[in-house]
C-alpha positions as CSV (number, residue, x, y, z in Angstrom):
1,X,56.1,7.3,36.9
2,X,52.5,7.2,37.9
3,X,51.7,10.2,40.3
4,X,48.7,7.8,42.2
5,X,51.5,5.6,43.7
6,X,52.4,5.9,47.1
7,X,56.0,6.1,48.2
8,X,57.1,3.3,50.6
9,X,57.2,6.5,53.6
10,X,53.9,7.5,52.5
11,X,52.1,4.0,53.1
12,X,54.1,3.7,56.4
13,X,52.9,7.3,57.1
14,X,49.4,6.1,56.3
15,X,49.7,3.0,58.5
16,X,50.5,4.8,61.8
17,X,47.9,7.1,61.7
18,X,45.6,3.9,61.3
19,X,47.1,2.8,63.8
20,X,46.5,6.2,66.2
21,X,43.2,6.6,65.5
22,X,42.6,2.4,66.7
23,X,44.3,2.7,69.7
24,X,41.9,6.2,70.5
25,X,39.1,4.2,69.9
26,X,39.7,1.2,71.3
27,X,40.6,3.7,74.5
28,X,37.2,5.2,74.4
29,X,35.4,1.8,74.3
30,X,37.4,0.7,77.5
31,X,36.7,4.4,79.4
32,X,33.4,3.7,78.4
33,X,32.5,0.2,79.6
34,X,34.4,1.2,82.8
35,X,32.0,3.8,83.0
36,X,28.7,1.5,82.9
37,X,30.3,-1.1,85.0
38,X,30.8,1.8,87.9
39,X,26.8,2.4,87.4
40,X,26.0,-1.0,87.0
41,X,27.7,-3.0,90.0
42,X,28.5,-1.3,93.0
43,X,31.7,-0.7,94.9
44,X,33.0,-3.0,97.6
45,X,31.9,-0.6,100.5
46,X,27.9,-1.1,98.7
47,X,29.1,-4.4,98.7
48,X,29.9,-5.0,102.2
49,X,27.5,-2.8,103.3
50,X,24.5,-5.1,101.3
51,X,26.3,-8.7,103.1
52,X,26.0,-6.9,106.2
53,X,22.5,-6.1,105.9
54,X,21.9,-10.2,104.5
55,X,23.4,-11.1,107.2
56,X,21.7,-9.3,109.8
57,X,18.0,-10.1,107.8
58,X,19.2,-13.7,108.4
59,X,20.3,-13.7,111.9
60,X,17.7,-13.8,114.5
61,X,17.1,-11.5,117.0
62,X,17.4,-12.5,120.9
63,X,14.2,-13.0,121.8
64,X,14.0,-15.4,118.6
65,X,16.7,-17.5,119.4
66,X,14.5,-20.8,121.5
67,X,16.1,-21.6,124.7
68,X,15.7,-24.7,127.3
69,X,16.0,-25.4,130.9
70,X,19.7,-26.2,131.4
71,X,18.8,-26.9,135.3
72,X,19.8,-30.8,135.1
73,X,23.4,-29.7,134.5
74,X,24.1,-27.6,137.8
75,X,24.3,-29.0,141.6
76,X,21.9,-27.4,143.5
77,X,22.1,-26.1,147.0
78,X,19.4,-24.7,149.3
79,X,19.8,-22.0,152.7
80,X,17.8,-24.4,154.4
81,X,14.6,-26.4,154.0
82,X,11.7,-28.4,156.1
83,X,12.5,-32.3,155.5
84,X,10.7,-33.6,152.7
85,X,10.5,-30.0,151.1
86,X,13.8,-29.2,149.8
87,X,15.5,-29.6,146.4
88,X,13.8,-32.2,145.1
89,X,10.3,-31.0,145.5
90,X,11.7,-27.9,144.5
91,X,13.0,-29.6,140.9
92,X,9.7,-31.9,140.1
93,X,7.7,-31.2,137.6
94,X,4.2,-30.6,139.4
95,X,3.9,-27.4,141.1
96,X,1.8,-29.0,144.2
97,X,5.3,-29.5,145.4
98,X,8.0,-27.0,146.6
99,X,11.0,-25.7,148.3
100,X,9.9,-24.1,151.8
101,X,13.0,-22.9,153.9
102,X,13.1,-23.4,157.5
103,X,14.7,-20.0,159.0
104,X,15.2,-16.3,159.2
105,X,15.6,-14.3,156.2
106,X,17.0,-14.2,153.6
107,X,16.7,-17.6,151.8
108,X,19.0,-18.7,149.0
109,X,19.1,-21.3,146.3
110,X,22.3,-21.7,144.9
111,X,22.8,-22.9,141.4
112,X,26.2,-24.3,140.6
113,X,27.5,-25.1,137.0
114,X,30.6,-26.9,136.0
115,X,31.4,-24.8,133.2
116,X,30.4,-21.0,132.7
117,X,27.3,-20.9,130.8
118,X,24.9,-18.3,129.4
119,X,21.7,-17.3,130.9
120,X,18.5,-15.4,129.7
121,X,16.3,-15.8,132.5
122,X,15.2,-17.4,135.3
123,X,11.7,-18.4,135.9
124,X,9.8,-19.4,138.9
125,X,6.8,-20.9,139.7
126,X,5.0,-18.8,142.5
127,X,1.5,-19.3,143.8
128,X,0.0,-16.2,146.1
129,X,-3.5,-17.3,146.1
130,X,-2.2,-21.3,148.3
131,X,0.9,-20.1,149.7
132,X,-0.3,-16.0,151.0
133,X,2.4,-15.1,153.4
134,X,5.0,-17.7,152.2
135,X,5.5,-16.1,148.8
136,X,8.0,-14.0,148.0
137,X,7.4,-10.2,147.6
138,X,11.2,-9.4,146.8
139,X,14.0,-11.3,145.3
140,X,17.7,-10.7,144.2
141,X,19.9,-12.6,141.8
142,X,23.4,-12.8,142.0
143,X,25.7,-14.1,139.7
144,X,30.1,-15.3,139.8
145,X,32.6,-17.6,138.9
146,X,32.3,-18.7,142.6
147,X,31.3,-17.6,146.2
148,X,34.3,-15.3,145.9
149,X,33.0,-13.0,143.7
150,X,29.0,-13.4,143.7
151,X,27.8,-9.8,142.9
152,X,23.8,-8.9,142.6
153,X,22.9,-8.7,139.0
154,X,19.1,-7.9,139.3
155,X,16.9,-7.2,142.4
156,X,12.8,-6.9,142.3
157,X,9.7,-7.1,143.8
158,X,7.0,-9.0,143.1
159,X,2.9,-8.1,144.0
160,X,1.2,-11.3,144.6
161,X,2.5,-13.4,142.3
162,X,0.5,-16.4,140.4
163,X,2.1,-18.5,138.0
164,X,5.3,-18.5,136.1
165,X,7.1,-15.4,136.3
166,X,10.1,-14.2,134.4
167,X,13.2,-12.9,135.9
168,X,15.6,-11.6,133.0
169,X,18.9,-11.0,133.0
170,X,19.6,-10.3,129.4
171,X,20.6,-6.7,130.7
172,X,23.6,-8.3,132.8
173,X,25.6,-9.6,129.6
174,X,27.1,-7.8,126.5
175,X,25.6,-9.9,124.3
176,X,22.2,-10.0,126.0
177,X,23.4,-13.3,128.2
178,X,24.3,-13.6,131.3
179,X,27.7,-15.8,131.6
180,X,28.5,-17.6,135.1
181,X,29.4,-20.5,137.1
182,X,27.2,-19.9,139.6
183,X,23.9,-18.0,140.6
184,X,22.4,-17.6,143.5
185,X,18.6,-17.0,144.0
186,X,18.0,-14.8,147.2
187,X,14.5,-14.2,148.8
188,X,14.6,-11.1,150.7
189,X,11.2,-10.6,151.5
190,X,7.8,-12.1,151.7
191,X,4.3,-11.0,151.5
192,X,2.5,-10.1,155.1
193,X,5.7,-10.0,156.4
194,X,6.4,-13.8,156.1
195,X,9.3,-15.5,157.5
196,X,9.6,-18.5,155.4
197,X,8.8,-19.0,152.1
198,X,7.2,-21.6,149.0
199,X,9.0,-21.9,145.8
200,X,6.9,-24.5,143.3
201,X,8.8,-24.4,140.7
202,X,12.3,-23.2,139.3
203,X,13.8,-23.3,135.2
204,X,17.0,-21.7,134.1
205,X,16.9,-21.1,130.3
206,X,19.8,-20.7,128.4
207,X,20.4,-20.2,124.2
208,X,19.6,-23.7,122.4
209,X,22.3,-22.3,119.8
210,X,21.7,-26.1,118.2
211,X,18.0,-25.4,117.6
212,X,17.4,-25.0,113.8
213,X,20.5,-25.1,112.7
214,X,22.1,-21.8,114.5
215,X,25.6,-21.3,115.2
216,X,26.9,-19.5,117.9
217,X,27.0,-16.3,116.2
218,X,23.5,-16.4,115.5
219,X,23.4,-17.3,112.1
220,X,21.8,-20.1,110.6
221,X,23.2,-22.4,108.1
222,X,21.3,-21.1,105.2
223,X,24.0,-20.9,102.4
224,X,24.4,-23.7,99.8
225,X,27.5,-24.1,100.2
226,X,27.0,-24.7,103.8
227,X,24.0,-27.2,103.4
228,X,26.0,-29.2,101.1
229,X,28.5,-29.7,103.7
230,X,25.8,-30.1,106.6
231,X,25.4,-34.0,106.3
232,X,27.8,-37.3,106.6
233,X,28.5,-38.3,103.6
């Protein structure tokens, strides 16, 4: 019998340690590319963490987002006014014409929408230098769902004012907005003690959240997947 043969329990022997030794290797190869994938891509905290910071590069910031005068839509209501002064001299578009009140202080407008919207400012068109003692020199805004609840949202003064001036009321939301039904401009005082007083001009701006493509959470539609989906097919 030739001594160089192997048994049959030999050559299984032989086989299983093959075997072994494969399965160690092929253990060290996976512990190994499990290794360079945890340097390589990062974890789904990095991950969220880097959408996050996409998203918020994408999104505009407040004072990015355009807005327009959302004035047609409310029913407008004045204290008082001189005939042939009220709202609708108040409303045109030149500022030769405006609002004057006709009694004691204070003077409201009252601005009434049909649905709660959002507000960033109001603006108003005041002229010291042709209307002197008729110009405001402090004002108040107030803000509800209805005369039940109107509370004063912003109050300030204002030192001879020429122009369009902003009154903002991004402090007065949570999201920078102001959301109401109604508002209700209040004159409180005027310059050189003034009784009535000239408004030539009035604009309530509100988010365009339609304006270049942006959604109401502020983010535009930027994605592929979203463009290919953003016409009528």
């Amino acid at each position: 019998m030739d001594t160089d043969m192997m048994t049959s329990s030999e050559v299984e022997e032989q086989a299983r340690e093959i075997e072994e030794e494969e399965e160690e290797i092929e253990e060290e190869i996976e512990e190994r590319i499990e290794e360079i994938e945890a340097q390589v891509e990062p974890s789904d905290q990095d991950t969220s963490q880097m959408e996050d910071a996409q998203m918020e590069n994408h999104a505009p910031s407040r004072s990015q987002i355009p807005l327009r005068d959302i004035g047609n839509q409310a029913t407008w209501k004045l204290s008082t006014w001189k005939p042939g002064f009220g709202v609708h001299a108040l409303l045109a578009e030149s500022t030769d014409l405006y609002w004057q009140s006709d009694a004691p202080q204070p003077h409201h407008i009252d601005i009434h929408f049909a649905k709660r919207v959002e507000v960033a400012k109001i603006m108003l068109y005041l002229d010291y230098r042709r209307d002197e003692s008729y110009t405001p020199s402090k004002i108040a805004v107030y803000a509800g769902s209805g005369y039940h609840d109107l509370h004063e949202v912003l109050s300030m003064g204002l030192e001879e004012p020429s122009g369009w001036i902003d009154i903002p009321l991004n402090h007065a939301g949570k999201d920078g907005f102001l959301k109401a039904f109604l508002l209700r401009l209040s004159v409180l005082q005027n310059h050189q003690t003034g009784k009535d007083t000239h408004i030539r001009g009035i604009k309530v701006l509100s988010p365009d959240w339609h304006a270049n493509d942006i959604e109401d959470d502020g983010v535009p539609f930027s994605s592929i997947a979203l463009l290919a989906h953003s016409t009528i097919r």
